[in-house]
MARSE-745289 format. One record per residue: x, y, z of N, C-alpha, C in turn; residue number from 1. Coordinates in Angstrom, 3 decimals. Example, Ala and Ser with C-alpha at 12.3 -4.5 7.8 and 13.67 -1.06 7.14 Angstrom:
neast nnorth nup caeast canorth caup ceast cnorth cup nr
13.190 -5.690 7.800 12.300 -4.500 7.800 13.200 -3.300 7.800 1
12.850 -2.250 7.080 13.670 -1.060 7.140 12.900 0.030 7.870 2
REM end
This chain:
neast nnorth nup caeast canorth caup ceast cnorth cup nr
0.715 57.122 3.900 0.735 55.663 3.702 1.852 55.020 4.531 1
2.903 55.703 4.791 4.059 55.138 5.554 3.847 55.060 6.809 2
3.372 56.196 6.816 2.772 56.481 8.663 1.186 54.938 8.786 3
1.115 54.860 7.792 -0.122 54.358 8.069 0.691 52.589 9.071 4
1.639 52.233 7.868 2.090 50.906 7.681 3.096 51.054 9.062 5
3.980 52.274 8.975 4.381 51.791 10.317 3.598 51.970 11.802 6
2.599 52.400 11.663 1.442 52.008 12.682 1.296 50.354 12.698 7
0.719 50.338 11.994 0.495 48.353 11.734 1.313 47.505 12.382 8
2.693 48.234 11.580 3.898 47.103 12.084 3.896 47.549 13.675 9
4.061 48.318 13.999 4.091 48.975 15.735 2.888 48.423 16.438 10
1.862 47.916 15.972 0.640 47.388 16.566 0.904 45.564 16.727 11
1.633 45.370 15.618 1.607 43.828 15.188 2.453 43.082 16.265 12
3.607 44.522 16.006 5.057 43.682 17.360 4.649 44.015 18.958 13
3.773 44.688 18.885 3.326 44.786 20.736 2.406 44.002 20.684 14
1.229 43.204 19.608 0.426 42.386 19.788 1.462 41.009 19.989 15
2.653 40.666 19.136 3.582 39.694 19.445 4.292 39.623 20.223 16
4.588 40.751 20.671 5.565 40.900 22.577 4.705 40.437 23.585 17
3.196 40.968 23.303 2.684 40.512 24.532 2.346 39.223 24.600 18
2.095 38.426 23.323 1.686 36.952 23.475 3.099 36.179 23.894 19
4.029 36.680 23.213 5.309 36.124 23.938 5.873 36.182 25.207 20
5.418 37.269 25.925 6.148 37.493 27.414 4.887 36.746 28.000 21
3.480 37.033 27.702 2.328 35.371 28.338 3.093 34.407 28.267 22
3.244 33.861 26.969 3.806 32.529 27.000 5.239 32.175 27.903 23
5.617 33.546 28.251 6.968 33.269 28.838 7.210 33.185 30.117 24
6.042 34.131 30.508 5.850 34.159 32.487 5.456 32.850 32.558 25
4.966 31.980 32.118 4.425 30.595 32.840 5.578 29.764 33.633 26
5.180 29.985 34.688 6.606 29.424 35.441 6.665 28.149 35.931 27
7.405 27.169 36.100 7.260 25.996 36.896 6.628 25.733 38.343 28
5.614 24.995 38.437 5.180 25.205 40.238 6.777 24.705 40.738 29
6.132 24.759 42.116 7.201 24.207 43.456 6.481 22.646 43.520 30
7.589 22.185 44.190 7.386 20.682 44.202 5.947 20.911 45.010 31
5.884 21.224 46.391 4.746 21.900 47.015 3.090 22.039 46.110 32
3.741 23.054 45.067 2.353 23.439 44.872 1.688 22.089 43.495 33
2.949 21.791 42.410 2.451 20.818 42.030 2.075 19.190 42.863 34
2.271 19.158 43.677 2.410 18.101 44.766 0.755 18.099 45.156 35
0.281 19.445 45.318 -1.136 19.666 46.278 -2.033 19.158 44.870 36
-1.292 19.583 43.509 -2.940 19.483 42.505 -2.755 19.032 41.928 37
-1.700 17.854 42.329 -1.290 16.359 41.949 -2.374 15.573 42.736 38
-1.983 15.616 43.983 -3.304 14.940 44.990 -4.970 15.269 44.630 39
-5.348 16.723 44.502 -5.943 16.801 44.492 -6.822 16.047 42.884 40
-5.711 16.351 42.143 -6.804 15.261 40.596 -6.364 14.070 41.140 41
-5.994 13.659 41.778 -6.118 11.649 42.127 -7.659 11.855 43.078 42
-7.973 12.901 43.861 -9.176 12.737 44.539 -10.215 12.575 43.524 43
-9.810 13.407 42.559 -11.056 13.158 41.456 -11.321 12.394 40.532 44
-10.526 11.090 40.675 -10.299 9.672 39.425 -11.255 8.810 39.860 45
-12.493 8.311 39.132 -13.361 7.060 39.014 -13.308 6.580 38.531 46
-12.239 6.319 37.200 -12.456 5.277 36.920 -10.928 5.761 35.820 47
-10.103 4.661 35.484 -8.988 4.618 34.457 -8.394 3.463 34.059 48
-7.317 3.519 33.138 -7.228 2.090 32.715 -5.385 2.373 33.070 49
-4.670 0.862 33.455 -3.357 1.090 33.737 -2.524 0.171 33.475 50
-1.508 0.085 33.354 -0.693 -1.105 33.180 0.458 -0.944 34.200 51
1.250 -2.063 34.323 2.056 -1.996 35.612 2.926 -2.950 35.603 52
3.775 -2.814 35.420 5.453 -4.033 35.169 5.856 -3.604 36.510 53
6.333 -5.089 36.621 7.616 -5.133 37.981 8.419 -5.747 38.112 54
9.457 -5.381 38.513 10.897 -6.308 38.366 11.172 -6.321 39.217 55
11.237 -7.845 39.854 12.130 -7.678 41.159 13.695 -9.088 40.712 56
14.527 -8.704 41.319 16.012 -8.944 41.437 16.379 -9.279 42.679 57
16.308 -10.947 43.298 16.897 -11.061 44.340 18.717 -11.778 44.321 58
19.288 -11.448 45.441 20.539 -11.835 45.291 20.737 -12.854 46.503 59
20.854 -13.789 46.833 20.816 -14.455 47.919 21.915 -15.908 47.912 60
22.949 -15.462 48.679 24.352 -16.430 47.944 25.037 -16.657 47.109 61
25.433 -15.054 46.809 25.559 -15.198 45.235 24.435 -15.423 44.281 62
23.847 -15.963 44.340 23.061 -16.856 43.046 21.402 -15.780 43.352 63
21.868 -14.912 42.021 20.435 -14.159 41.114 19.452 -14.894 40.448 64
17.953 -14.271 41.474 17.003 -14.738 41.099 15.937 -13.401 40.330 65
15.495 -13.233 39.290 14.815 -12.507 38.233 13.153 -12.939 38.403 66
12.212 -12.260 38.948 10.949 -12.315 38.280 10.542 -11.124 38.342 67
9.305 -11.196 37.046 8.714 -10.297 36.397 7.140 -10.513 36.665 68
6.364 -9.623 36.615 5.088 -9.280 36.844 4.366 -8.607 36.327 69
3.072 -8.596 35.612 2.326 -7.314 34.645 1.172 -7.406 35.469 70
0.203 -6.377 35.644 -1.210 -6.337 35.821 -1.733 -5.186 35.018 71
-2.573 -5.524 34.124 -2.805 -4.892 33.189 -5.031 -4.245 33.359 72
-5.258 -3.338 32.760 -6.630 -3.476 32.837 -7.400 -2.120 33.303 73
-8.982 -2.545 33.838 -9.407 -1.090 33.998 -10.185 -1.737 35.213 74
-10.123 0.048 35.958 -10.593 -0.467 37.091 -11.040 1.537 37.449 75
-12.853 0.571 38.195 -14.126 1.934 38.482 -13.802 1.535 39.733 76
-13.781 2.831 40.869 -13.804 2.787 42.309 -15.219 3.321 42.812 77
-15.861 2.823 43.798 -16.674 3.109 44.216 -18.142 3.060 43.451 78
-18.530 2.492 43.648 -18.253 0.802 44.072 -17.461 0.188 43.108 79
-16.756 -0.805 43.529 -15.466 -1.138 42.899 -15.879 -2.001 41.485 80
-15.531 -1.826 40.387 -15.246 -2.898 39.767 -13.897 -2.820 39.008 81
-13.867 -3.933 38.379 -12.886 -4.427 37.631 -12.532 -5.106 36.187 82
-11.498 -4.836 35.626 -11.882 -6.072 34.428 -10.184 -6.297 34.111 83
-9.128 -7.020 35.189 -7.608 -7.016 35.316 -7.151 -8.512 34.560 84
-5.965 -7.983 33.922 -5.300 -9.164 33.392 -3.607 -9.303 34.291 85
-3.455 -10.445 34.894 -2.537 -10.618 35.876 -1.447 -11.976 35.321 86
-0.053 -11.389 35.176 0.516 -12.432 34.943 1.921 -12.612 35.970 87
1.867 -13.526 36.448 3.544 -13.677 36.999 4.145 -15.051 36.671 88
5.304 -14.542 35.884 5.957 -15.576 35.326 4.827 -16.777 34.598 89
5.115 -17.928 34.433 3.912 -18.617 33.705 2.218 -18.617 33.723 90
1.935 -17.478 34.732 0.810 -18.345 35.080 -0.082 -16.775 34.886 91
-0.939 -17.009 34.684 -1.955 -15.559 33.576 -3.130 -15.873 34.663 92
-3.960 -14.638 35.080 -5.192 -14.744 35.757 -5.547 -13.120 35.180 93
-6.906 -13.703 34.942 -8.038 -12.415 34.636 -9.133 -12.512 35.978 94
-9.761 -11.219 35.702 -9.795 -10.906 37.283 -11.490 -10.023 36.812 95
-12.599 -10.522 36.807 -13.267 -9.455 36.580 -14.442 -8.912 37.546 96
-14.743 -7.869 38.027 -15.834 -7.597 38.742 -16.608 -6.428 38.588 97
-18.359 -6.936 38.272 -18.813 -5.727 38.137 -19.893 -5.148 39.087 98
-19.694 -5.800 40.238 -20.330 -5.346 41.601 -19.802 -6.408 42.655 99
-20.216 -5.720 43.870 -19.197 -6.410 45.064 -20.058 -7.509 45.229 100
-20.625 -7.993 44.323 -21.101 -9.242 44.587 -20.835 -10.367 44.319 101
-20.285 -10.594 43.190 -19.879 -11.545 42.466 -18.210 -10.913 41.629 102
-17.435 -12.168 42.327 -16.251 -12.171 41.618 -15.832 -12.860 40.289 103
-15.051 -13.123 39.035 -14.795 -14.079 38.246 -13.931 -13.835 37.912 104
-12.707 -15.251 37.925 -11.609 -15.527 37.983 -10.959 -16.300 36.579 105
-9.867 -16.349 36.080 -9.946 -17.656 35.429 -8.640 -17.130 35.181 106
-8.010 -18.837 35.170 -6.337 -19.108 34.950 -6.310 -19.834 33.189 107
-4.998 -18.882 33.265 -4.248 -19.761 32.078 -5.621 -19.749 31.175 108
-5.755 -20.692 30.627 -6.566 -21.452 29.280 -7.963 -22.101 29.561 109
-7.815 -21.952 31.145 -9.006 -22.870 32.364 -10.720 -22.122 32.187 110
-11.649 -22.680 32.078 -12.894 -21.664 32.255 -12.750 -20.832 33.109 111
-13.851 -19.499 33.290 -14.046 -18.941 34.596 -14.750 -19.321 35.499 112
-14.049 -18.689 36.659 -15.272 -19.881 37.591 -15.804 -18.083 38.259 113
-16.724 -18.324 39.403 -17.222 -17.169 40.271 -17.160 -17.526 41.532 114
-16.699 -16.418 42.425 -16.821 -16.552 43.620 -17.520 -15.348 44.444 115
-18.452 -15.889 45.189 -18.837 -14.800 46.044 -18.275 -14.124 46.906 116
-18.076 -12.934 46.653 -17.516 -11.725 46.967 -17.641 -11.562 48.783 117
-17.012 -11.873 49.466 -16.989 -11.480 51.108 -16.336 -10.332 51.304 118
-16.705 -9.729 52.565 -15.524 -8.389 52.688 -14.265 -9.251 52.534 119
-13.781 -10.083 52.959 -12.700 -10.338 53.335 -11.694 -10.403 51.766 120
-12.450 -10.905 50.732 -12.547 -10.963 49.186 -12.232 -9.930 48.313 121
-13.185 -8.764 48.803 -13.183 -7.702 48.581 -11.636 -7.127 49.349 122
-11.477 -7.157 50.456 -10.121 -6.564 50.703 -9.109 -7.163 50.521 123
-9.177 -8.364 49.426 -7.795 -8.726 49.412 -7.740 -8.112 48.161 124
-8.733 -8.126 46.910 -8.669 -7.747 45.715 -8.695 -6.386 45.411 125
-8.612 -5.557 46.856 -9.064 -3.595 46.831 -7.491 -3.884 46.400 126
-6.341 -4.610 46.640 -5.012 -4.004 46.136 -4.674 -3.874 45.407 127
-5.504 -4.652 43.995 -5.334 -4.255 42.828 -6.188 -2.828 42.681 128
-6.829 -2.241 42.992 -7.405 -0.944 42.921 -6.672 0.059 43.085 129
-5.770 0.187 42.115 -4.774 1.259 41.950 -5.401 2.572 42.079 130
-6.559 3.099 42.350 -7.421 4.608 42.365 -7.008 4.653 43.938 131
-7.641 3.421 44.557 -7.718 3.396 46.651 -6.532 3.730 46.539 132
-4.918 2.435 46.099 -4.059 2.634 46.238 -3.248 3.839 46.316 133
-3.818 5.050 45.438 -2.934 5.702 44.976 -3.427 7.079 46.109 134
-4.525 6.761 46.553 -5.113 7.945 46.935 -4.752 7.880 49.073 135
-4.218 5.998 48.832 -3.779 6.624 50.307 -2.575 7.435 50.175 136
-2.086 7.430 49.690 -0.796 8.079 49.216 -0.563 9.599 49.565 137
-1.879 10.173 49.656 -1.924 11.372 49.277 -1.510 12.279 50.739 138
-1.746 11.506 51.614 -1.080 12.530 53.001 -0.112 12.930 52.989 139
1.078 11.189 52.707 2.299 11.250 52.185 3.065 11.953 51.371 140
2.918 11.899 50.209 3.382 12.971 49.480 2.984 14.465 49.814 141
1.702 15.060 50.156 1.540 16.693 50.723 2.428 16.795 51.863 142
2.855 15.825 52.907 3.175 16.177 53.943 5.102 16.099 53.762 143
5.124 15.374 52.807 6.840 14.880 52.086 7.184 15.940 50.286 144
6.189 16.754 50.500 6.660 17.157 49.123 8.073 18.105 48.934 145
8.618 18.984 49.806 9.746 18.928 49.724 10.801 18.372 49.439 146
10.807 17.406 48.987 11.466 16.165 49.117 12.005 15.916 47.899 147
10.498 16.620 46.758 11.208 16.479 45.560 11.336 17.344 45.184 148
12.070 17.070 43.979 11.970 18.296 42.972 10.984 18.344 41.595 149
11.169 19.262 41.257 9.885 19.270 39.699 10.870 20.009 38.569 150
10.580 18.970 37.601 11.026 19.420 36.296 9.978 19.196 34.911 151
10.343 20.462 33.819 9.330 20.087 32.942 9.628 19.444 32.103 152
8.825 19.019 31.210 9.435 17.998 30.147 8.127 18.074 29.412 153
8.679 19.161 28.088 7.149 19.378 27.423 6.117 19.562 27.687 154
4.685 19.077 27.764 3.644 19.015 28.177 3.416 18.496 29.592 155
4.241 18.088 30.142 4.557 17.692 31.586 5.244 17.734 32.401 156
5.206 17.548 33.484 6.025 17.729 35.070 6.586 16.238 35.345 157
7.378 16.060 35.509 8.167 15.466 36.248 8.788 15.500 38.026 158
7.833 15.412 38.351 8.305 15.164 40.344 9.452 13.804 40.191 159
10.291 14.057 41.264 11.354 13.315 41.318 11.989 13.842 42.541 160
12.039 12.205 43.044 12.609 12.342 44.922 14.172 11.137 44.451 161
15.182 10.946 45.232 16.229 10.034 44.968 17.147 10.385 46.680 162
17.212 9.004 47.282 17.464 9.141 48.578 17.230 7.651 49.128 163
17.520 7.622 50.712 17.395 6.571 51.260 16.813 6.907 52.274 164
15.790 7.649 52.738 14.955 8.351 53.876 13.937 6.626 53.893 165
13.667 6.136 54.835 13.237 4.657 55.515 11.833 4.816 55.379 166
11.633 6.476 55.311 9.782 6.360 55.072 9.135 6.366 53.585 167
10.342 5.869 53.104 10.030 6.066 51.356 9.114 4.444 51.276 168
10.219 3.215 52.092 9.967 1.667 51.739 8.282 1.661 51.716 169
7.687 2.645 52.733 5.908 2.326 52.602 5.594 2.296 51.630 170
6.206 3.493 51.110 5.300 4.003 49.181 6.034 2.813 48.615 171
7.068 2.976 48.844 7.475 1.416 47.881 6.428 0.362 47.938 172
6.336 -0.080 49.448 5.090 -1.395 49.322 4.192 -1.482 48.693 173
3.406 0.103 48.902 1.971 0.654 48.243 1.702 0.864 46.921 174
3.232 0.954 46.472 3.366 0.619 44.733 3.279 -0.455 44.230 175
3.238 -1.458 44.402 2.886 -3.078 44.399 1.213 -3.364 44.042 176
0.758 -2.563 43.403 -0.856 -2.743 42.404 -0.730 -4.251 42.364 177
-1.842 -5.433 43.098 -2.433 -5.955 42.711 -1.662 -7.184 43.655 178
-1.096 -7.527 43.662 0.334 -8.454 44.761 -0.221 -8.015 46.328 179
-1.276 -7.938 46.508 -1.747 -7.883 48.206 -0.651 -6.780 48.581 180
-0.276 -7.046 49.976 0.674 -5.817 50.714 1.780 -6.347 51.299 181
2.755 -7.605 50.108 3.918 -7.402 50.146 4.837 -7.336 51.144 182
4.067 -8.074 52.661 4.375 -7.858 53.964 5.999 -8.291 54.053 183
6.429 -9.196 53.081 7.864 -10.078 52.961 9.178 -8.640 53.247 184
8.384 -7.565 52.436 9.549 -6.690 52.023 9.857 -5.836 53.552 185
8.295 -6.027 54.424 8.874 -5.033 55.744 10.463 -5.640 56.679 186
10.523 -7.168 56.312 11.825 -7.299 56.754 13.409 -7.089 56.344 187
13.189 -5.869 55.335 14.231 -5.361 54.646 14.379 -4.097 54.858 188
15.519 -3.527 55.195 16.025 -2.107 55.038 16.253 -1.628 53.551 189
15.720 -0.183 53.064 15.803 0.522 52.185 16.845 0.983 51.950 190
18.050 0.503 50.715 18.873 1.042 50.672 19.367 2.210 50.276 191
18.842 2.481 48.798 18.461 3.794 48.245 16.862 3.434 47.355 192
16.220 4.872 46.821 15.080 4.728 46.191 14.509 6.030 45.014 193
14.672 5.968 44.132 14.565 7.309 42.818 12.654 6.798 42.607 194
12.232 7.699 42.766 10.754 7.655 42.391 10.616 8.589 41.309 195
10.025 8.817 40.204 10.038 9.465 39.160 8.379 9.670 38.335 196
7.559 10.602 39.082 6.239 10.691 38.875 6.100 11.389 37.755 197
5.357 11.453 36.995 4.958 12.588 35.481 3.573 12.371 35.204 198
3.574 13.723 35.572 1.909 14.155 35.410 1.656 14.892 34.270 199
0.421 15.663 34.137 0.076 16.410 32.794 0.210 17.809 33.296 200
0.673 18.630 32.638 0.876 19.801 32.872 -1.137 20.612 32.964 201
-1.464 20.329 32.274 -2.799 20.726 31.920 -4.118 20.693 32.887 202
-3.748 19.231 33.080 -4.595 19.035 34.672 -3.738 18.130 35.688 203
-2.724 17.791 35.699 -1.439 17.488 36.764 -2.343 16.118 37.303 204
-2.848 15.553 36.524 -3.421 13.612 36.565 -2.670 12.883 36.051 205
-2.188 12.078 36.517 -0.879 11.078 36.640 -0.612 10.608 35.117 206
0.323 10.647 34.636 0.749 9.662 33.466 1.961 8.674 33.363 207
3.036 8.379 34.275 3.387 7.547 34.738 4.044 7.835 35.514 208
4.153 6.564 36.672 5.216 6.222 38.139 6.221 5.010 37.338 209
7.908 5.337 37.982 9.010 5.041 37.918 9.277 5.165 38.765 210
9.616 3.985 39.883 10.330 3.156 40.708 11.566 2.719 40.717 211
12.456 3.092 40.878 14.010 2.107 41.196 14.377 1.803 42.437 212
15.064 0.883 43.219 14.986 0.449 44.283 16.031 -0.484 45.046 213
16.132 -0.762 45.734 17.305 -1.594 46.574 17.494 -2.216 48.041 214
17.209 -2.723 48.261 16.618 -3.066 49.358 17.595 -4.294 50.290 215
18.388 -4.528 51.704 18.845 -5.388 51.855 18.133 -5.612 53.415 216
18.368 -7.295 53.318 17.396 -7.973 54.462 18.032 -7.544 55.629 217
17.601 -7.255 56.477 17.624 -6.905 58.345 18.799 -7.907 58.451 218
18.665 -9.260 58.633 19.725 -9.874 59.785 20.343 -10.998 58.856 219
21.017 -10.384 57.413 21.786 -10.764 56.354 21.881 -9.504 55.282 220
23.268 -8.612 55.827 22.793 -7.578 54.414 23.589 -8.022 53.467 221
24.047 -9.284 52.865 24.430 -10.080 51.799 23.480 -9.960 50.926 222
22.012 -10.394 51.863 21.234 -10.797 50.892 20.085 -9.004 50.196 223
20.225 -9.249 49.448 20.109 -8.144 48.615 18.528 -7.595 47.382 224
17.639 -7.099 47.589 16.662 -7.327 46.412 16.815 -5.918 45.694 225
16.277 -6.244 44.041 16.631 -4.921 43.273 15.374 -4.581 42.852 226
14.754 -3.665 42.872 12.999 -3.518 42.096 12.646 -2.694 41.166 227
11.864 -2.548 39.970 11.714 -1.643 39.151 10.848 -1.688 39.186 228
9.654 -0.610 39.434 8.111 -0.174 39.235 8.315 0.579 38.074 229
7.191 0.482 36.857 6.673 0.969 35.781 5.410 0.844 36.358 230
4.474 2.100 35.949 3.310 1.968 36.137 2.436 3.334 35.062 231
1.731 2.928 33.900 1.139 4.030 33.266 -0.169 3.972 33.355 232
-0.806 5.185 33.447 -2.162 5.313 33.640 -2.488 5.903 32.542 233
-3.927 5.752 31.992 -4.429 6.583 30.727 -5.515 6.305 31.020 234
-6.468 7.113 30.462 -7.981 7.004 29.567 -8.998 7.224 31.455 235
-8.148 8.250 31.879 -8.952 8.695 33.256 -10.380 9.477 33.285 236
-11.280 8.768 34.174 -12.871 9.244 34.062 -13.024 9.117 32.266 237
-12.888 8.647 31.718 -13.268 8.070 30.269 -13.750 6.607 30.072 238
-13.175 5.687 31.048 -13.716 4.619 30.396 -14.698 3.678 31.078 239
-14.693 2.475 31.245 -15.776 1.846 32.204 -15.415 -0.089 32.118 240
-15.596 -0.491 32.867 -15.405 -1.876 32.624 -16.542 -2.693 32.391 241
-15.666 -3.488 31.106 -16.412 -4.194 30.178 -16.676 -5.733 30.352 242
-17.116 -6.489 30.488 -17.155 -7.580 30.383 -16.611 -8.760 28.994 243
-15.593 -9.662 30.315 -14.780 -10.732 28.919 -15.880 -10.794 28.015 244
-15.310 -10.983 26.714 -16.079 -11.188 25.748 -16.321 -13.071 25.863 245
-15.569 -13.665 26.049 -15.105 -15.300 26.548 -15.946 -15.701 27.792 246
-16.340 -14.638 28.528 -17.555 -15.166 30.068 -18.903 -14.816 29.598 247
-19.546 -15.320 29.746 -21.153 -15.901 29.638 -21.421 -15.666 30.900 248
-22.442 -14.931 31.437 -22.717 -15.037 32.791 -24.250 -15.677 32.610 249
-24.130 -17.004 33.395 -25.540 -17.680 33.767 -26.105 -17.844 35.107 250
-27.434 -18.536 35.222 -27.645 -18.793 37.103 -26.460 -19.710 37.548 251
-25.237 -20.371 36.680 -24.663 -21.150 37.288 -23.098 -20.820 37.203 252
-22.837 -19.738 37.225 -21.594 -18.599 36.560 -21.953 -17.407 37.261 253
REM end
């Protein structure tokens, strides 16, 4: 009977050594390898929902100027639609589209109105398409992933770059969801820039971008801007865009 039991126990603790040294070899990728199947699940996103704060901080004569920015919402790529809530400082715009045909807009408290969708329409509004956005990205970071480092944090990775390398200010621009392409900022030098990505350990699909930033103008470095990107993504290839409950679509809408 003794012999029996210390069999058992001798079976039980090599069945528990081995689930423990599994659980223990799991090692952290390289910035590198989480970097590649980071890109590679952004190739595979159609559709997600995101939110996106921005702070920008200008300094210009002394005298600090503060605005804030949200674009909130869900958005299917290919073919594009949309269903975005956009605010800067007082003024609120919803944004909805559910084929490149027809756009609908509406401010503040105002009805919606519709506009027909031109390429030209279409490419001003692809910048809110944080999926395009994110996926030009992707040369960039495979070809810059050294750059960061990777840390875990529970159920997730943490990539994280912090530096003043001049080819960062692009991704900076390209982080700007929904604000067109921000052409104002190419006349500024990058002073320093902490990017702070966190993905899912499970399938390494984005769960939020952190931005910090600093930026001073070319031919006045007095003048000074400060930026904070927040940006969270959730509910990827899960959801679909819905139509305002508040728009009525008629032959005259």
């Amino acid at each position: 009977m003794k012999n029996t039991i210390k069999k058992l126990v001798f079976i039980i603790t090599i069945v528990f050594l081995s689930v423990s040294l599994a659980g223990c070899s799991t090692k952290t990728p390289s910035s590198q390898e989480a970097i590649d199947k980071y890109t590679e699940a952004l190739k595979n996103i159609k559709s997600e929902t995101y939110n996106s704060d921005v702070t920008v901080k200008d300094i210009l004569r002394n005298k600090e100027n503060t605005y804030k920015f949200n674009i909130n919402g869900t958005i299917v790529d290919n073919p594009l639609a949309m269903n975005l809530n956009i605010k800067i400082d007082e003024t609120a715009l919803s944004l909805y589209m559910k084929n490149s045909n027809s756009l609908y807009v509406k401010q503040n408290s105002l009805s919606w109105r519709k506009y027909k969708s031109s390429s030209e329409t279409l490419e001003r509004f692809d910048s809110a398409n944080k999926i395009s956005r994110d996926k030009e990205n992707i040369d960039f970071l495979k070809n810059n992933a050294n750059d960061f480092k990777v840390e875990e944090q529970g159920d997730k990775y943490v990539l994280t770059y912090s530096g003043s390398d001049t080819k960062y200010k692009d991704f900076l621009i390209s982080s700007f969801i929904g604000f067109g392409e921000m052409s104002e900022f190419k006349r500024y030098d990058l002073k320093n820039i902490t990017i702070k990505q966190t993905i899912k350990k499970s399938s390494f699909e984005p769960v939020e971008l952190n931005i910090t930033s600093e930026l001073t103008y070319k031919y006045d470095s007095s003048v000074k801007s400060y930026i904070e990107i927040k940006t969270t993504t959730s509910n990827i290839n899960l959801t679909k865009v819905v139509q305002p409950e508040d728009l009525k679509v008629t032959n005259n809408l």
